[in-house]
N, C-alpha and C positions, 0 to 999 in steps of 0.2 A: 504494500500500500504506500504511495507516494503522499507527499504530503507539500503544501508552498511555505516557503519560510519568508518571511521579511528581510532585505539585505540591509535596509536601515530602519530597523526597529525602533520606534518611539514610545515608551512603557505605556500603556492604555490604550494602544490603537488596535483594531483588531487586523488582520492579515488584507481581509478585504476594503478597506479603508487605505490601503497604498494602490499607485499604478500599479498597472502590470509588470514594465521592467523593473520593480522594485522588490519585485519576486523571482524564486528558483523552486525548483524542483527539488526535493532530496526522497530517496529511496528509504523505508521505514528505519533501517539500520542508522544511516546518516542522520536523520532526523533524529532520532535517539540519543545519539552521542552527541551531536548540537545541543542539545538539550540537558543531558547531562553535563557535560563540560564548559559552555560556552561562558560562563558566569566566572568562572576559575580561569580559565585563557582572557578576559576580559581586565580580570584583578591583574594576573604576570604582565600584562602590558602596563597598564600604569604603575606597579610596581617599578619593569625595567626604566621607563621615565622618570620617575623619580628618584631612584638609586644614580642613572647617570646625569642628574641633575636639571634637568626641563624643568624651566619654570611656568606660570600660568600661561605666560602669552607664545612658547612655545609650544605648549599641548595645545593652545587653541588654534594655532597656524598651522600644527600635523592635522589637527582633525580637521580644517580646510580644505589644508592640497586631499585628504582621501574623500571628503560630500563634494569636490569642482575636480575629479578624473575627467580628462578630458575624453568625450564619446572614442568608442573605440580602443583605451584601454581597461583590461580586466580587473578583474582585483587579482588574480594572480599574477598579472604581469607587476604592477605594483608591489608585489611582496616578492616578486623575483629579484627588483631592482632594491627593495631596502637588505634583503636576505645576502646583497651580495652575487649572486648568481650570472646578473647582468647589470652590465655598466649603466648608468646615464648617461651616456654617449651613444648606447648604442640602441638604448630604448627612442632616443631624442632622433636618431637617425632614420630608428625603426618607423616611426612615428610623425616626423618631421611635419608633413603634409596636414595630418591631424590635427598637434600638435598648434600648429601655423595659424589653421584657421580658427583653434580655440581661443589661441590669444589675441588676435584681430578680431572677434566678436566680444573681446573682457573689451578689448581696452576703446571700442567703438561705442561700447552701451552708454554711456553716458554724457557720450557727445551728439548723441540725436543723430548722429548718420544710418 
């Protein structure tokens, strides 16, 4: 039995109260261990920020750049790139195009063009 999970979960909202791409698929297994774990892998992250010293306005400018992914990359390519796996050079290159015209619509929005 599959089930939809929220990729940005807001505590009180129900599943169907997000778009659609706001949602994934997980397979009953998955959904399990989401759910058992996720509360615990949620703590070690703010944990690891705080041990390496992030202060208020750094956690606010991480969780940023991850709710403004520019379309087109995933969350796993984003945790490729913090994990080390792959450069930002080569996500930037991967990407460029993307990338290009996300921040040509940030930095246009407020200029009325």
């Amino acid at each position: 039995m599959a089930g939809d999970s929220a990729k940005k979960k807001t505590y009180g909202n129900d599943p169907w109260d997000y778009p659609q791409e706001a949602l994934r698929t997980l397979c009953e297994d998955c959904h399990e261990e989401e759910y058992l774990f996720r509360a615990e892998s949620e703590k070690e992250i703010l944990q690891a920020l705080k041990m390496k010293g992030f202060d208020l306005c750094q956690v606010y400018e991480l969780a940023k750049c991850v709710f403004n992914l520019p379309p087109g990359v995933s969350p796993e390519e984003f945790v490729s790139v913090i994990s080390g796996y792959v450069s930002w050079e080569e996500v930037r290159d991967s990407f460029k195009s993307v990338l290009s015209a996300y921040c040509d619509q940030e930095n246009t929005k407020g200029t009325g063009e």
